[in-house]
C-alpha positions in Angstrom: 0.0 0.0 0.0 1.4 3.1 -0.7 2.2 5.6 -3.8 0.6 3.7 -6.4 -2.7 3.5 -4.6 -2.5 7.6 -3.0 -2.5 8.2 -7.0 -5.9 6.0 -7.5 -7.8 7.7 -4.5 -6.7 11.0 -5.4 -8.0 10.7 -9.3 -11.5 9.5 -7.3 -10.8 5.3 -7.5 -8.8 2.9 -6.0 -8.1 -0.6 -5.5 -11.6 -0.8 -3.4 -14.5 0.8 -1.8 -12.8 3.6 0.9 -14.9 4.8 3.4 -14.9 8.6 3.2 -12.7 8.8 6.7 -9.6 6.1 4.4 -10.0 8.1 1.9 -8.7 11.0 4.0 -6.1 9.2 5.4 -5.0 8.0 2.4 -4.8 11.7 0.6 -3.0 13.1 3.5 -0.2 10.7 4.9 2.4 11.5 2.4 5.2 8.9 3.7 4.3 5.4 1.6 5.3 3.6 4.5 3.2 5.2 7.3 0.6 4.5 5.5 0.8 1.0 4.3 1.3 0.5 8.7 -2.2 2.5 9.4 -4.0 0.9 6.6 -2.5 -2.5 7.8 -3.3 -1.7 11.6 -6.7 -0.8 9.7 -7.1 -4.6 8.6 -5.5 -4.5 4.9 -3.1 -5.9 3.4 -1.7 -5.0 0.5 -1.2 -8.1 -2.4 0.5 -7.9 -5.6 -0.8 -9.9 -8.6 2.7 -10.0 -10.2 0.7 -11.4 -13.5 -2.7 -12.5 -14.8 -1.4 -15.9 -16.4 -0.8 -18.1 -13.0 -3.3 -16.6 -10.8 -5.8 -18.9 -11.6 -8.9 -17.6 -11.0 -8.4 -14.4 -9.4 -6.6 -13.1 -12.5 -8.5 -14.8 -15.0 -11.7 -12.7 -13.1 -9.6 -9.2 -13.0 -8.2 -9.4 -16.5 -6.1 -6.4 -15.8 -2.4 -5.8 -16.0 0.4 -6.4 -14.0 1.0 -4.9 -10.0 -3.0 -5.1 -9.3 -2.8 -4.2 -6.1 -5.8 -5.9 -3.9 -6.7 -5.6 -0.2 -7.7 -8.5 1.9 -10.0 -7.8 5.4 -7.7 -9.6 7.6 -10.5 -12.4 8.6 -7.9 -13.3 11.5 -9.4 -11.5 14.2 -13.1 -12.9 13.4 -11.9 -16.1 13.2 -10.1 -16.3 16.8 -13.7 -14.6 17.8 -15.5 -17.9 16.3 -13.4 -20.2 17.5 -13.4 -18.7 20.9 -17.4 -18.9 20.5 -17.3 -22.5 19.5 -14.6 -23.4 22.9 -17.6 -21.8 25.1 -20.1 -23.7 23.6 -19.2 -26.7 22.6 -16.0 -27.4 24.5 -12.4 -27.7 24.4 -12.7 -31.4 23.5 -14.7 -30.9 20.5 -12.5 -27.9 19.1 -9.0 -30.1 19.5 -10.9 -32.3 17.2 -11.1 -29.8 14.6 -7.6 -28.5 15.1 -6.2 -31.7 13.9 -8.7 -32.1 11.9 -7.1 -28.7 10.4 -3.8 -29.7 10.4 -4.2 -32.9 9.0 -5.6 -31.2 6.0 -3.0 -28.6 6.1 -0.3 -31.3 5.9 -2.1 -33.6 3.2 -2.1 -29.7 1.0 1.5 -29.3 1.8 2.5 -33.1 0.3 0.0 -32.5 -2.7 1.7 -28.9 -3.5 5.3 -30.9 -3.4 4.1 -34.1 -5.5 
C-alpha cells in the first residue's frame, strides 16, 4: 500500500470501496510507508498480482495488468472470535478435534503442493 494506490484515491478510485474517513487518510499521509502501517493496523493488506497468467482464477476474473494491487479484510481476528465462541459452547474437546482435523488437512495440501 502506498504511492501507487494515494494516486488512484486521489484521481477518485482505488483498488476498493474507501470509506470517506480512508480516503482522507490515504490523501493526506504523504510517507508510503506510514501508511501502508495505518491501513495495515486498519485490517488490509496490501497483495501484488505479479501477472494474470498463473493466478488462476483471481486473474483470469480481474483481466487487468500487472502490479493489481488488492486488499484483503484480515478475517484473523473474526476467526479467533469464532473459534473462541465455538470453545464456550461446545468445548475444548470438540474444538481439539477440529484442530487436527485442520492440520491434518494442512499437511495432506503441503504433500500434494510438493508431489
Amino acid at each position: 500500500m502506498g504511492g501507487e494506490e494515494r494516486v488512484l484515491v486521489e484521481a477518485g478510485g482505488g483498488s476498493r470501496n474507501w470509506s470517506d474517513e480512508e480516503i482522507k487518510i490515504i490523501k493526506e499521509t504523504k510517507s508510503n510507508g506510514k501508511l501502508s502501517s495505518i491501513i495495515s493496523q486498519r485490517g488490509y493488506t496490501g497483495h501484488h498480482i505479479n501477472s494474470v497468467k498463473g493466478n488462476g482464477a483471481l486473474g483470469g476474473e480481474l483481466g487487468k495488468e500487472t502490479l493489481e494491487i488488492l486488499f484483503f479484510y484480515r478475517m484473523v481476528n473474526t476467526l479467533v472470535v469464532l473459534m473462541n465462541t465455538y470453545i464456550v459452547i461446545k468445548g475444548i474437546g470438540e474444538f481439539m478435534k477440529i484442530q487436527e482435523k485442520v492440520a491434518s488437512l494442512i499437511e495432506k495440501k503441503q504433500q500434494d503442493n510438493c508431489s
